[in-house]
N, C-alpha and C positions, 0 to 999 in steps of 0.2 A: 481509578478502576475502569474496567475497557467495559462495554458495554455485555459482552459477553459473560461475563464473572459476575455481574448484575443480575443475570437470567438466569446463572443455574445457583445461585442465592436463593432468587425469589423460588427457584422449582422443588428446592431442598429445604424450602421453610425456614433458610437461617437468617433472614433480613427480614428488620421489621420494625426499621425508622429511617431516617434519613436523614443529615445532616450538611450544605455544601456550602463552602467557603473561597473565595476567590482571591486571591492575591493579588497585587496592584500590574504584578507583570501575567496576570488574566491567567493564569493557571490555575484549575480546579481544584480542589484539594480536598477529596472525598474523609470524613472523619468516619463516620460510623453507619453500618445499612441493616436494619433489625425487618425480617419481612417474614411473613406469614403466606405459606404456600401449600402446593399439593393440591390447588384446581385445574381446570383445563383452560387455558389458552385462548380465548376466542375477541376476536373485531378485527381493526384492520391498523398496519405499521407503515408509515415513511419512510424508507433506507435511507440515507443521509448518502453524501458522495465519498468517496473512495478514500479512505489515509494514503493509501498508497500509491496513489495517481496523485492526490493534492502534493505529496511532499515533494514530488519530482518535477511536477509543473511550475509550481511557484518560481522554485531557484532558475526552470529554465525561460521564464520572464526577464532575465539577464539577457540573455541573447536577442533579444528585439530590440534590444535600446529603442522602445517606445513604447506606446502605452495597448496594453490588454487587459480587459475582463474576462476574467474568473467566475463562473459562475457555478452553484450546488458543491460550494467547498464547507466540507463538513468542520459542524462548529467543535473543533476539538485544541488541546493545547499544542500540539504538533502545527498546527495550521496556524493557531498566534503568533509563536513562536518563530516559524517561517515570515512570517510579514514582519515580524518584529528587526529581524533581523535584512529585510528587503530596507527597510526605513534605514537603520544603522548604516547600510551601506548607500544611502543617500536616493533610496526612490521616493514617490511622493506616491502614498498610499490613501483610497480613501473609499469608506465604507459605504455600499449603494442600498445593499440590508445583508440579513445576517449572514445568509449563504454566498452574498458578491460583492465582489471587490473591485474597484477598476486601479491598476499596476502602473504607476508612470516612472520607466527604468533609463527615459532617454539621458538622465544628468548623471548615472550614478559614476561614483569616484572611489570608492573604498572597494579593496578587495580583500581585507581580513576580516572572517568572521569572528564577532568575537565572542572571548570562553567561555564566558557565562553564560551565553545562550546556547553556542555549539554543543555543549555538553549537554544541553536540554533533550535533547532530541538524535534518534539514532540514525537520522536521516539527514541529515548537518553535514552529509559530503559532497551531498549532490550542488552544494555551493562549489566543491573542487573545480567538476567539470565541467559548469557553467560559468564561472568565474576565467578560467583557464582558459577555453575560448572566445571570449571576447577580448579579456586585457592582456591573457600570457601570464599569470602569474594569479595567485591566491594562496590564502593561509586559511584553515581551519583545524581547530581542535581536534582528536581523536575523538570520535561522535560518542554519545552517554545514550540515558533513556532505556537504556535494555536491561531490566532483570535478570536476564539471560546470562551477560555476562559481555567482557567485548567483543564485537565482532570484525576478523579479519577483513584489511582491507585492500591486501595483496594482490589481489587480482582488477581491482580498481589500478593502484599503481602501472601496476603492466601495462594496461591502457594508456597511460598518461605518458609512460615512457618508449612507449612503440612509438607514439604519436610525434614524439621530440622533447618531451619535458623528463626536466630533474626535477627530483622528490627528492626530500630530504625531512625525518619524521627524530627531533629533539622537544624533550621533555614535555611530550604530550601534545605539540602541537605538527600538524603538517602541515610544509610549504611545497609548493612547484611552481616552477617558473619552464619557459619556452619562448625563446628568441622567434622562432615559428613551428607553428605547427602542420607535418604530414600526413596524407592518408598511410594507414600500415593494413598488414593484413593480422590480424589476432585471433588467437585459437586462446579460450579460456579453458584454465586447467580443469573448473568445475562450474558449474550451471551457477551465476548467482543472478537475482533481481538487480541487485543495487548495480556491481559493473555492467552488469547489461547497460542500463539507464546511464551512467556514467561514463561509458561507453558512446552511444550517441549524443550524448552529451557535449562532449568533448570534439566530437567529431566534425559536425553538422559544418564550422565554420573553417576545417583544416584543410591544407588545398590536396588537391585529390580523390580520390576515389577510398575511405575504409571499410576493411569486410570483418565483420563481426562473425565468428563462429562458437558452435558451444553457447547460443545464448538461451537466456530465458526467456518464457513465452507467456508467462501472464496477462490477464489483460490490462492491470496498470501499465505493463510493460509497449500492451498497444497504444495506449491512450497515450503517453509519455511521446511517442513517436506522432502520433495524429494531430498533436497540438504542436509540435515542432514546425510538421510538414504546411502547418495553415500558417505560423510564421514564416514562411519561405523555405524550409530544409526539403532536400532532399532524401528522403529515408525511404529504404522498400524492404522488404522482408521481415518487418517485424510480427512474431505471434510464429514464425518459423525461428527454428534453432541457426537461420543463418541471415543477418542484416549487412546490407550495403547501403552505406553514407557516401554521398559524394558533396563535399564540402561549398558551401555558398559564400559570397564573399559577404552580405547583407541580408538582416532579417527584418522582420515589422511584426506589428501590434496585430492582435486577434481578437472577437470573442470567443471564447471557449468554454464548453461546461463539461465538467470533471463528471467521467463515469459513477454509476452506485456502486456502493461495494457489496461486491456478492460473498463478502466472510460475513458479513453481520447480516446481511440477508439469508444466509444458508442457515445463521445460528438462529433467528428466528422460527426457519421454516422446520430447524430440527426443533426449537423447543414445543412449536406446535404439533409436532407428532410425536413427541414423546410425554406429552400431558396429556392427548387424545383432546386435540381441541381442534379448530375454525379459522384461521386467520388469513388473511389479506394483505398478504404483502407487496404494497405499492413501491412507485420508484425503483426498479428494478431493470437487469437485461435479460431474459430469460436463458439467452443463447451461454450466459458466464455459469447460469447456477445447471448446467445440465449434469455435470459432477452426481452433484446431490439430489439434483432430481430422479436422478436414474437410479441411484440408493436406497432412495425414499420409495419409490415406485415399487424396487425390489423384494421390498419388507411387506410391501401390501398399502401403504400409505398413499391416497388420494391426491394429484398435484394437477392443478390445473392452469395454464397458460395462456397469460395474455399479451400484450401488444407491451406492457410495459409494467404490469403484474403478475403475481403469481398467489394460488390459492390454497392452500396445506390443511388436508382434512385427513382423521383416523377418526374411525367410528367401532372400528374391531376392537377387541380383547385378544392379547399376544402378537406374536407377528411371524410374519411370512417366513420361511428359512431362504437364506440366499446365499452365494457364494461369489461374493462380487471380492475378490482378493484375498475369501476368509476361508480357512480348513479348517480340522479339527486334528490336533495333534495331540496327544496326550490328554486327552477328555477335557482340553481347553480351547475356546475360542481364540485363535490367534489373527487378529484385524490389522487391514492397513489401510488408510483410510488417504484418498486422497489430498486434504490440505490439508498442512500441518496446523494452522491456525485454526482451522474447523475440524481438527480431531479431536479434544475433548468435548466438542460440542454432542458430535456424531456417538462418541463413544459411550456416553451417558445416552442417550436413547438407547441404543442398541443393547449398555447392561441392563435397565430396565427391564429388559425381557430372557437376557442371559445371566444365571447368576455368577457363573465367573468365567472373568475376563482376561488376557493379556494384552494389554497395545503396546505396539512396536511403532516409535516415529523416530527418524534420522532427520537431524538438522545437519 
């Protein structure tokens, strides 16, 4: 259970025990959460580092063929999972404490990931493009992990094969292979995170100059690039919809520490103004959560900014009317709410005070 669906348990009074079980391959295994809610909110939270920056750094610890630290990687199964699978493919992995790692990929040999773990995690391709560019060739599973359901990986492809590899996707598994690889120029049909990321991925060590367009701008998707660029890549543009790689022939080893993540920062900062409580949300960038800050603001909600916190106070009764992408059409609130992963966060505050609602998210 994500940290998130924990919170609005505890806010909706449905949870109120706890039970957690571990499996030998470190995967959580939440049984039952019985929790007694309907107070306000108040002390102070650690944001943990990013899921979505760990799960693209880790694999791109491939392309240093040497050793890097990791550090503020959030303790989640995504992130075991990932080192589990660094190990299998023959690095020498070893724990400094719970949030770091130090990464020794100079020996590694194996370039199939394999199914049992690939399926763990819907992030299990980002081994494609880093695998891809070091040795020319990689296998991984069709990635799992999403409730959702699966997720297209076609424009990842596109990438691989502008660049000079064949793909070829039988019975569940994808291969690519490339004799060598070019820079190309690629225009993405549709905005995704993952070929973004797979995208410079791939790139970083292919000879020439690649232009990335159509891409995504999140900030995992900067961190992903900032930690490339301190192992030796070449990357500019990133956090704009247009990146140029111009391909290195060698990388090296880094420290690096993985961004906060401002989805589980944001869903704090919402749960604190929608209890009407106090909190203190440390470990943070302020500059990622300004989304929600500006939301929160808009509603009447108190947000105060620090250097590497943030403070989320409501002391009113109701809230603010705002129009921050919201109308009223047919005597309904109809909301659209910046991140899709922080829309149900967002949108439970906001019914709180509306009592009916429609939300509209496009994936």
């Amino acid at each position: 259970m994500h940290i998130r669906q924990l919170l609005w348990k505890m806010l909706s009074g449905t949870l109120t025990g706890l039970r957690l079980r571990a499996s030998d391959k470190e995967i959580i295994k939440l049984e039952k959460f019985v929790i007694t809610g309907g107070k306000p909110l108040h002390g102070e939270v650690t944001i943990s580092g990013a899921k979505n920056a760990a799960v693209g750094v880790l694999p791109a610890t491939i392309l240093a063929a040497d050793v890097c630290v990791i550090e503020n990687l959030p303790d989640i199964s995504d992130v075991a999972v990932s080192l589990k699978i660094l190990s299998v493919l023959g690095a020498q992995i070893k724990m400094i404490n719970r949030n770091t790692y130090e990464i020794d990929t100079t020996h590694l040999t194996g370039t199939n990931v394999p199914d049992d773990l690939s399926r763990q995690m819907r992030a299990s391709y980002y081994f494609l493009g880093a695998l891809l560019s070091r040795f020319g060739k990689a296998q991984v599973a069709m990635p799992g992990g999403c409730n959702l359901g699966p997720r297209p990986i076609d424009q990842h492809l596109k990438v691989f094969s502008a660049l000079g590899a064949e793909d070829s996707v039988d019975y569940g598994m994808i291969t690519v292979r490339a004799k060598e690889m070019n820079g190309a120029h690629i225009f993405f049909d549709k905005v995704s995170v993952g070929a973004t990321m797979n995208g410079m991925l791939s790139a970083v060590m292919a000879k020439g100059q690649t232009i990335l367009e159509n891409c995504a701008k999140e900030p995992h998707v900067v961190d992903l690039a900032n930690f490339l660029n301190m192992c030796g890549a070449n990357i500019r543009g990133a956090g704009t919809d247009v990146i140029k790689v111009r391909g290195v022939e060698k990388m090296h080893g880094c420290t690096y520490s993985i961004i906060p993540d401002q989805i589980e920062a944001g869903s704090y900062m919402v749960a604190a103004a929608a209890t009407g409580g106090d909190v203190l949300v440390k470990n943070v960038t302020p500059k990622h959560l300004e989304p929600i800050t500006e939301k929160l603001r808009r509603a009447g909600v108190e947000v105060e900014e620090f250097d590497d916190a943030v403070r989320v106070r409501r002391t009113f009764i109701g809230i603010t009317k705002f129009n921050s992408f919201t109308y009223l059409f047919k005597k309904l609130w109809i909301t659209f709410i910046f991140d899709t992963q922080l829309n149900g966060s967002y949108s439970i505050f906001y019914k709180s005070f509306n009592p009916v609602n429609r939300i509209y998210n496009w994936i």
